[in-house]
VMD Tcl script that draws the C-alpha trace (Angstrom):
set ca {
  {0.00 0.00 0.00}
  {1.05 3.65 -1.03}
  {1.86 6.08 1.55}
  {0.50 9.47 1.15}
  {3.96 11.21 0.35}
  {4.07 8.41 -2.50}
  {0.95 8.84 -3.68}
  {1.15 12.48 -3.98}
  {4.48 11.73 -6.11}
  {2.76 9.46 -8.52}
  {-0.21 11.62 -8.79}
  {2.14 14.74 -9.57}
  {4.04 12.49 -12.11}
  {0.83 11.83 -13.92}
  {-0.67 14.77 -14.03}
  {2.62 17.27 -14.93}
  {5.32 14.67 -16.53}
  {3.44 14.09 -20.72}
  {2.59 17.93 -20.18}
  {5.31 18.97 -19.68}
  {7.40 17.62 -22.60}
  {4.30 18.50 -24.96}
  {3.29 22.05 -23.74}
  {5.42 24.17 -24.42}
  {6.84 22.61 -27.07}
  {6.52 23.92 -31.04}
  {7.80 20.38 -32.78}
  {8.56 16.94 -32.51}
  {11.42 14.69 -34.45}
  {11.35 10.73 -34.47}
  {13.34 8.37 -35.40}
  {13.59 4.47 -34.95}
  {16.41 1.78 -34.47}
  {15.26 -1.74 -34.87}
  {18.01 -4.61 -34.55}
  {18.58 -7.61 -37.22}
  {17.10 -11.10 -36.43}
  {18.30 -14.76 -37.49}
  {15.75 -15.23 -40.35}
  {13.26 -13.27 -39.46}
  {12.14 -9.75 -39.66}
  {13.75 -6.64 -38.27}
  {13.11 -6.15 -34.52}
  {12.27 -2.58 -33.33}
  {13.81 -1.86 -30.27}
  {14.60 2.22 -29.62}
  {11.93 5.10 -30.45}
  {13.90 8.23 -30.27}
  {12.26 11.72 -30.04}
  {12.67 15.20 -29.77}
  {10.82 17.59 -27.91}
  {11.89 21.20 -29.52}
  {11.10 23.11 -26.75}
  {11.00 27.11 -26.68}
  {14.18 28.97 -25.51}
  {16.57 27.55 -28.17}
  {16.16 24.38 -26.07}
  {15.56 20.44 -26.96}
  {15.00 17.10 -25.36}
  {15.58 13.77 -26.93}
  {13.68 10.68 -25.15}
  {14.84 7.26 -26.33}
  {12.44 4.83 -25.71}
  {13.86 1.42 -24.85}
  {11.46 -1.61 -25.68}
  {13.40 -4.08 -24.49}
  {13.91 -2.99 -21.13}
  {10.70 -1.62 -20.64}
  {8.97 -2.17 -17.03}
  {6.06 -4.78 -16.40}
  {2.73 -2.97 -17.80}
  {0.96 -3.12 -15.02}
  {3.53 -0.79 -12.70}
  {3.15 3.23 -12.46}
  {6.02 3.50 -14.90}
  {4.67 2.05 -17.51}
  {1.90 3.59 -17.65}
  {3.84 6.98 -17.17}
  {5.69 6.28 -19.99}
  {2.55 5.12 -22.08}
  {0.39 8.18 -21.04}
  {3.76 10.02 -22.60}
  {3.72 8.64 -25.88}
  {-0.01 8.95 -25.94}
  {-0.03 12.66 -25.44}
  {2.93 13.23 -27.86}
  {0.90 11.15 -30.67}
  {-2.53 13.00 -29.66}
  {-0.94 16.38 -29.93}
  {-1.65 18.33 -32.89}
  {1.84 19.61 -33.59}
  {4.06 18.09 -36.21}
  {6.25 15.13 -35.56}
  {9.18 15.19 -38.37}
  {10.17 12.08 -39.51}
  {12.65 10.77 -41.89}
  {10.57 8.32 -44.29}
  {6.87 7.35 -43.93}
  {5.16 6.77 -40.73}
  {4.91 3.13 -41.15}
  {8.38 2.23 -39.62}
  {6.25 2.91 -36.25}
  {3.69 0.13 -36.71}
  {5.81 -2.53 -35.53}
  {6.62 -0.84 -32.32}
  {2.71 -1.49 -31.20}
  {3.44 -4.85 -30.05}
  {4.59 -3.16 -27.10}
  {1.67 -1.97 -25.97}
  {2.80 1.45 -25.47}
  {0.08 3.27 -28.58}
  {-2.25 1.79 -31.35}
  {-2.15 1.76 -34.67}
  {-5.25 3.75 -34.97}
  {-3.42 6.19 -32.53}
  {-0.05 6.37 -35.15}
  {-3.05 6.95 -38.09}
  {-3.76 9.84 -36.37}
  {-0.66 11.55 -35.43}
  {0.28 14.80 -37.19}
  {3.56 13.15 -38.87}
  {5.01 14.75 -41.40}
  {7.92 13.37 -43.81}
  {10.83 15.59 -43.64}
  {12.42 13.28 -46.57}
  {9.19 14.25 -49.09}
  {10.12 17.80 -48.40}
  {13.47 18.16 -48.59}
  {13.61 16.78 -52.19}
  {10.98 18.77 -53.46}
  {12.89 22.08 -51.84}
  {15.75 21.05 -53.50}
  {14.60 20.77 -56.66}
  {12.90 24.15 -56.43}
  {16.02 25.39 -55.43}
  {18.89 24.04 -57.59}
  {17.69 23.64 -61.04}
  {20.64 22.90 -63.83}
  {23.45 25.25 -64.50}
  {24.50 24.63 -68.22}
  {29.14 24.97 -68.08}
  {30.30 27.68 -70.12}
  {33.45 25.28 -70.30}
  {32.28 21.61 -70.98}
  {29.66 20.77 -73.54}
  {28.84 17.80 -71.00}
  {25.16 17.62 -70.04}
  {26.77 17.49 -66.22}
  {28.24 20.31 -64.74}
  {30.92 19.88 -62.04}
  {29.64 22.89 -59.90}
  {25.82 21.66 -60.66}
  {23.95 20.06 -57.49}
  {21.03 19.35 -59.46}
  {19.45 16.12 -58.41}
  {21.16 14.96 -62.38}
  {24.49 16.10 -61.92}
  {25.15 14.77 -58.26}
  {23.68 11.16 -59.82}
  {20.16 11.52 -58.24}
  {17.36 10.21 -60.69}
  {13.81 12.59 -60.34}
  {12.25 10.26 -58.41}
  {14.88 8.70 -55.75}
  {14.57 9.61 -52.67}
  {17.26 10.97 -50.26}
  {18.91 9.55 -47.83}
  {19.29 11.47 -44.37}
  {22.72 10.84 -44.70}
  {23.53 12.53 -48.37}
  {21.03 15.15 -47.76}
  {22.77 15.91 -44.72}
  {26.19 16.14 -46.63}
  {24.77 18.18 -49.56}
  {22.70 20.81 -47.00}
  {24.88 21.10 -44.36}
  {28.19 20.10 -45.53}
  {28.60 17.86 -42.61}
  {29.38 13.77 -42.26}
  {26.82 11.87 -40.70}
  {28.56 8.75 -39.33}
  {25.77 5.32 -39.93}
  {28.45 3.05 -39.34}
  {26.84 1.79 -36.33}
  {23.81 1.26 -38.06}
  {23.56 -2.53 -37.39}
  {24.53 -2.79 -33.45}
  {23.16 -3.92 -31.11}
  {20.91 -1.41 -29.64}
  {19.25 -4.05 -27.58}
  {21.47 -4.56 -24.54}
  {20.30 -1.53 -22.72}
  {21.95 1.85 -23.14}
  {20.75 3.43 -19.69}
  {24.11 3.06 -17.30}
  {21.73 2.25 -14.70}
  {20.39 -0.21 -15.73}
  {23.42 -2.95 -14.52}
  {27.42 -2.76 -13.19}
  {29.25 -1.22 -16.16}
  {32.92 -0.95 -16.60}
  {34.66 1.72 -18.11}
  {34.65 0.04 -21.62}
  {31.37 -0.82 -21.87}
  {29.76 2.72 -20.73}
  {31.67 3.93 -23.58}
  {29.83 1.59 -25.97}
  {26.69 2.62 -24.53}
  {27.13 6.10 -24.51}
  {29.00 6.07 -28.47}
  {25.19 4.13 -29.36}
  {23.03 6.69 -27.23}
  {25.13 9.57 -29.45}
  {24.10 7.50 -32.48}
  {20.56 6.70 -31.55}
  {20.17 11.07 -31.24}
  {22.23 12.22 -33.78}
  {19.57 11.58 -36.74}
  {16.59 13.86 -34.78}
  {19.65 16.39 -33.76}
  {20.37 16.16 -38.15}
  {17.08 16.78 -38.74}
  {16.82 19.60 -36.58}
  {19.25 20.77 -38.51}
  {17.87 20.50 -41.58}
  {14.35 21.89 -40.13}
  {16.47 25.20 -38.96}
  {18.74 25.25 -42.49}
  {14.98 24.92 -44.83}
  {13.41 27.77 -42.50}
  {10.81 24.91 -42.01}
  {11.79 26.00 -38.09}
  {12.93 29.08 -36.23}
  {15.05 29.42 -33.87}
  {15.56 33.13 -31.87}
  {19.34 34.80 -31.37}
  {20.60 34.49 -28.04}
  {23.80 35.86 -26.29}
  {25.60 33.44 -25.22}
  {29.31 32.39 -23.90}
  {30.91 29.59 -25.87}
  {32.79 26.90 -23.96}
  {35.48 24.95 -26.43}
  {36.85 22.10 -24.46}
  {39.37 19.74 -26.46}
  {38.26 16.91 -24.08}
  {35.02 17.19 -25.18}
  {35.80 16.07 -28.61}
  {35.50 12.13 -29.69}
  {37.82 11.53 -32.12}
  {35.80 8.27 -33.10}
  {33.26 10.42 -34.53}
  {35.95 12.37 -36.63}
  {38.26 9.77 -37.73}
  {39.61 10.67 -40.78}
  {39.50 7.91 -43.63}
  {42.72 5.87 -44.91}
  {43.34 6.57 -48.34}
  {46.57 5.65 -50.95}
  {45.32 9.22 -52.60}
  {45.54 12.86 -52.25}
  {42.33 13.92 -50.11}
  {41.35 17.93 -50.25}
  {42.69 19.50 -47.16}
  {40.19 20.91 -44.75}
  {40.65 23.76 -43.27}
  {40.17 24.07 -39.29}
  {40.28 27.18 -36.78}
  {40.61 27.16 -33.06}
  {38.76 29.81 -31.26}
  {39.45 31.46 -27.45}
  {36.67 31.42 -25.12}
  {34.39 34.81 -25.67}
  {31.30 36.03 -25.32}
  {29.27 36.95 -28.87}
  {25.91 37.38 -30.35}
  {25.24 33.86 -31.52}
  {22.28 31.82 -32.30}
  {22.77 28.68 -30.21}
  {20.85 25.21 -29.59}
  {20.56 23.31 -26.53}
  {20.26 19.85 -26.50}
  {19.97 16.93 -23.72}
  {19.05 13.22 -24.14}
  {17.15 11.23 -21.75}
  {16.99 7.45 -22.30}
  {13.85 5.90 -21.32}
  {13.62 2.61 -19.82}
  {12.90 1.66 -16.31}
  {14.13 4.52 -15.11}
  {14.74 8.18 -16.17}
  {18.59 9.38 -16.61}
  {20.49 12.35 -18.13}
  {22.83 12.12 -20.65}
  {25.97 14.77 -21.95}
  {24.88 15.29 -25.31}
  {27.29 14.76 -28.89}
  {26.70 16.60 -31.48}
  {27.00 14.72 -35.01}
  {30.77 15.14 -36.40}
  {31.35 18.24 -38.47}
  {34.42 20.16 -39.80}
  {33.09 23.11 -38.60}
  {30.21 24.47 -36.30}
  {28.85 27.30 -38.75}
  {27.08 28.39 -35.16}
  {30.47 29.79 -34.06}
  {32.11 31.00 -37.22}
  {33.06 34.33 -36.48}
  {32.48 37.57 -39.41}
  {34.43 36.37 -42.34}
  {34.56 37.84 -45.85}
  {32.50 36.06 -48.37}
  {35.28 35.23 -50.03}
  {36.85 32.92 -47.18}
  {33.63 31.91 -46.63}
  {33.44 30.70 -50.36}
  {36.35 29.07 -50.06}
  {35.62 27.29 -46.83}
  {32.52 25.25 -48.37}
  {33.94 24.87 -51.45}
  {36.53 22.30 -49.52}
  {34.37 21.11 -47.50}
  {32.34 20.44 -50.56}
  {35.53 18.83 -52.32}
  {36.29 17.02 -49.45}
  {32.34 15.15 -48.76}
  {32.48 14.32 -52.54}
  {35.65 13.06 -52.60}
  {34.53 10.54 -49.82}
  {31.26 9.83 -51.75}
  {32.91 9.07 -54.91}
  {35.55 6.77 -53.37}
  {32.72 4.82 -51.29}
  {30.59 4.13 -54.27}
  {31.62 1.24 -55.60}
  {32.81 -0.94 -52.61}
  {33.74 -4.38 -51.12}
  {32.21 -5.00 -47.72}
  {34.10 -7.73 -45.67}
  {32.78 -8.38 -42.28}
  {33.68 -10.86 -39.40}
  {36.91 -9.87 -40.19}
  {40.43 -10.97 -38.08}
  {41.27 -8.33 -36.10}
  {44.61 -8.78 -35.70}
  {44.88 -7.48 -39.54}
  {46.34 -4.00 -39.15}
  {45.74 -0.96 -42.22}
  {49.03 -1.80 -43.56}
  {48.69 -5.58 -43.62}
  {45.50 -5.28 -46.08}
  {46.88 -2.66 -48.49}
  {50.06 -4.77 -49.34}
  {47.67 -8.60 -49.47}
  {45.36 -5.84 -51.24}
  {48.44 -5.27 -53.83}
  {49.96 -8.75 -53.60}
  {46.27 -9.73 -55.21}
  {46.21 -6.71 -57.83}
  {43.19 -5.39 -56.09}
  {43.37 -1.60 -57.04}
  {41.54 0.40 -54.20}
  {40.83 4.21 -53.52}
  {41.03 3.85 -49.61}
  {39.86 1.46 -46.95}
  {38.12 1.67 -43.49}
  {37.16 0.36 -40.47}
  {33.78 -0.29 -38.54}
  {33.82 -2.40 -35.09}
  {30.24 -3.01 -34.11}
  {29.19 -3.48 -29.67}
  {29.92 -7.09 -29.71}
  {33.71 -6.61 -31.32}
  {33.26 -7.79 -34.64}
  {35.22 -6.30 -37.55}
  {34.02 -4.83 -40.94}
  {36.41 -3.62 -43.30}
  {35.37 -1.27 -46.07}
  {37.24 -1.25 -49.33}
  {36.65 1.80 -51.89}
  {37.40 -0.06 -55.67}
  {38.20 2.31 -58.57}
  {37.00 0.78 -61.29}
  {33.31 -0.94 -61.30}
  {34.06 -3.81 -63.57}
  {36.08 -5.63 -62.01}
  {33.66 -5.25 -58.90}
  {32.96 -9.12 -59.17}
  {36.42 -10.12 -59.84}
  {37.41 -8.43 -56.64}
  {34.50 -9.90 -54.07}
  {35.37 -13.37 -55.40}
  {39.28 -12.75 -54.49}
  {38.43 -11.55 -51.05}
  {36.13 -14.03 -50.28}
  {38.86 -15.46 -48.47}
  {41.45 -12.94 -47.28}
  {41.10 -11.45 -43.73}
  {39.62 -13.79 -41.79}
  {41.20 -16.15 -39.07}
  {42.26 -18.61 -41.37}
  {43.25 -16.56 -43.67}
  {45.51 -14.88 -40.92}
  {46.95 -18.47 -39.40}
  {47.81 -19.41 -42.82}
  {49.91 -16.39 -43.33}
  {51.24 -16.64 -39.68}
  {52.74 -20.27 -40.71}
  {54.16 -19.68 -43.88}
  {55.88 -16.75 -42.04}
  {56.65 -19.23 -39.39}
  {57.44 -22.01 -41.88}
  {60.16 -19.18 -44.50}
  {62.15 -18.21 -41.30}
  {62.75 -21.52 -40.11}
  {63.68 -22.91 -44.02}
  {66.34 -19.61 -43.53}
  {67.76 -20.72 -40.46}
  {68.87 -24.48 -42.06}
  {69.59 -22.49 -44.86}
  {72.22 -20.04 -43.06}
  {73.01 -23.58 -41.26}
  {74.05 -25.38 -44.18}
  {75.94 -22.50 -45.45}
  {78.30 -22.10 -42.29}
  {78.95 -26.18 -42.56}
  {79.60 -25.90 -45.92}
  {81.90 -22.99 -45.37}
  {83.92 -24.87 -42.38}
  {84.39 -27.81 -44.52}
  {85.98 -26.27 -46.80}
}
mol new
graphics top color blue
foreach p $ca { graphics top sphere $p radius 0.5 }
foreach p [lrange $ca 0 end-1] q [lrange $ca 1 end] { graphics top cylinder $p $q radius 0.2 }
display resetview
């Protein structure tokens, strides 16, 4: 039985929590994360969402399904009365793609699919393809009678047809001129990314908080992109700006390896001051059985174009035109590509570039991707699309464990033939 100072808790989380989030609050982003199952389909497992809030200021809730409490407890239903407030609210909830990625989160019982039929979504994808094609129509080259223009981003030119649709990733490279990282796009998002919710140690609350940066950084991109299409506002503030090194993850901006010449980007450091700046601010909450704050991470950028200070256009100019060069660059070299996963990963950079060579595989560049559980993917950028099928057959075999204890004992096997060699040489010598 409740006592009366928990009952008046409850009551007050009830009544104040959903309205909270939802009342002051101008828009909505959502996204999803759903795992990969052993013959079978997909299974949802986060519902992320923003609450843009007034003041310049955000929330982002991430919903955990599989570590959700027992339906009958208060917390459930808190979080349920939550959702359904969110969903019954007649403001706009942006999402990336149509709203049916949500129906298979109902067998949670947490909303209904008449409940998602009703919801004010609205497809941020739809509409940033048709502003983009209002807004950059062909530019025929004075230079090249080519029907594609090197400084065109027509949908044509950048190799878009009329009626593909846009990924969040590209259209946050073309708008923003900013890398969104997906390489984590098939972890495990499953084994609970609240810190509370079992004994962590210092490796594993990494992995958890790398995914919770993941899980937020699409609805913080399409923020963004809300702010960037004047879909949204957001009011100037003064504010003072804090640039820590430390705070800076250098897995989100880990450069590429490449055997070419990549376009230089340019970077600036800035002192601590105070200026007239139009600033966001952000914090992530991950739902599950509990409620708990997180530091938010911003997705990985070159620059933050909120703290540029008063440059002439001409620097300016110059600025995105690398930055440009540089997200193209990438692009081009990723798009025809060898994916080998499970790899060893005692394989180091070097090691695959010269078995790449030893096999006359010619590559752009190759990467890495390590997923929760510590398996390896390696990523290899091929130059010339032809021989795309020549190449996956050759490396059907190379980097994986047997691959690497075959190598390890005909290393073992060559130094020991050299030693009878060098043996035989020194008899031969003293016999003579």
């Amino acid at each position: 039985m409740l006592s009366n100072a928990e009952y008046r808790d409850i009551k007050w989380k009830l009544d104040n929590i959903p309205s909270t989030y939802t009342a002051t609050s101008f828009n909505f982003t959502l996204d999803t994360e759903s795992i990969q199952t052993r013959q079978r389909k997909n299974k949802p497992v986060l519902i992320q969402i923003q609450v843009l809030l007034s003041n310049n200021f955000s929330i982002i809730l991430i919903f955990e399904m599989c570590h959700l409490p027992r339906e009958h407890t208060t917390t459930f239903y808190l979080i349920k009365n939550l959702l359904t407030t969110i969903f019954n609210s007649s403001k706009p909830i942006y999402i990336w793609g149509e709203r049916d990625e949500l129906t298979t989160f109902v067998i949670y019982n947490l909303f209904s699919a008449t409940q998602l039929s009703l919801t004010n979504f609205q497809n941020l994808q739809d509409k940033f393809k048709e502003q983009w094609q209002q807004q950059h129509s062909h530019i025929t080259s004075n230079i090249s009678s080519s029907d594609l223009t090197p400084e065109c981003v027509c949908e044509k030119c950048i190799g878009k047809s009329s009626h593909e649709l846009w990924s969040l990733q590209n259209a946050v490279s073309y708008e923003l001129n900013e890398w969104l990282d997906k390489r984590s796009t098939k972890s495990h998002f499953n084994i609970g990314l609240d810190p509370q919710l079992s004994q962590l140690n210092l490796k594993e609350q990494q992995d958890r908080q790398k995914l919770t940066s993941y899980a937020a950084n699409d609805c913080l991109s399409m923020q963004r992109l809300l702010i960037k299409m004047q879909i949204i506002t957001i009011a100037p503030t003064t504010t003072t700006s804090n640039i820590h090194p430390s705070n800076i993850n250098p897995g989100n901006i880990k450069l590429i390896s490449s055997d070419d010449t990549q376009c230089e980007s340019e970077s600036e450091s800035e002192p601590e001051e105070q200026r007239s700046t139009t600033s966001i601010s952000n914090s992530i909450t991950t739902i599950t059985a509990s409620i708990y704050d997180h530091d938010l991470e911003l997705i990985s950028s070159d620059e933050d174009e909120h703290h540029l200070p008063q440059q002439s256009q001409r620097t300016k100019e110059k600025k995105i035109h690398n930055r440009t060069c540089t997200i193209k660059q990438r692009r081009g070299y990723y798009q025809y590509e060898i994916i080998c996963r499970n790899i060893d990963r005692r394989f180091s950079i070097s090691d695959i570039k010269r078995i790449l060579r030893q096999n006359n595989i010619l590559f752009n560049l190759i990467n890495f991707s390590s997923s929760i559980n510590r398996d390896k993917t390696l990523y290899i950028g091929i130059r010339d699309k032809t021989k795309l099928q020549e190449y996956n057959i050759k490396t059907q075999t190379l980097f994986i464990t047997d691959h690497y204890n075959k190598l390890k004992y005909e290393r073992r096997e060559y130094r020991s033939s050299d030693k009878d060699d060098r043996r035989m040489s020194r008899r031969d010598y003293n016999t003579k």
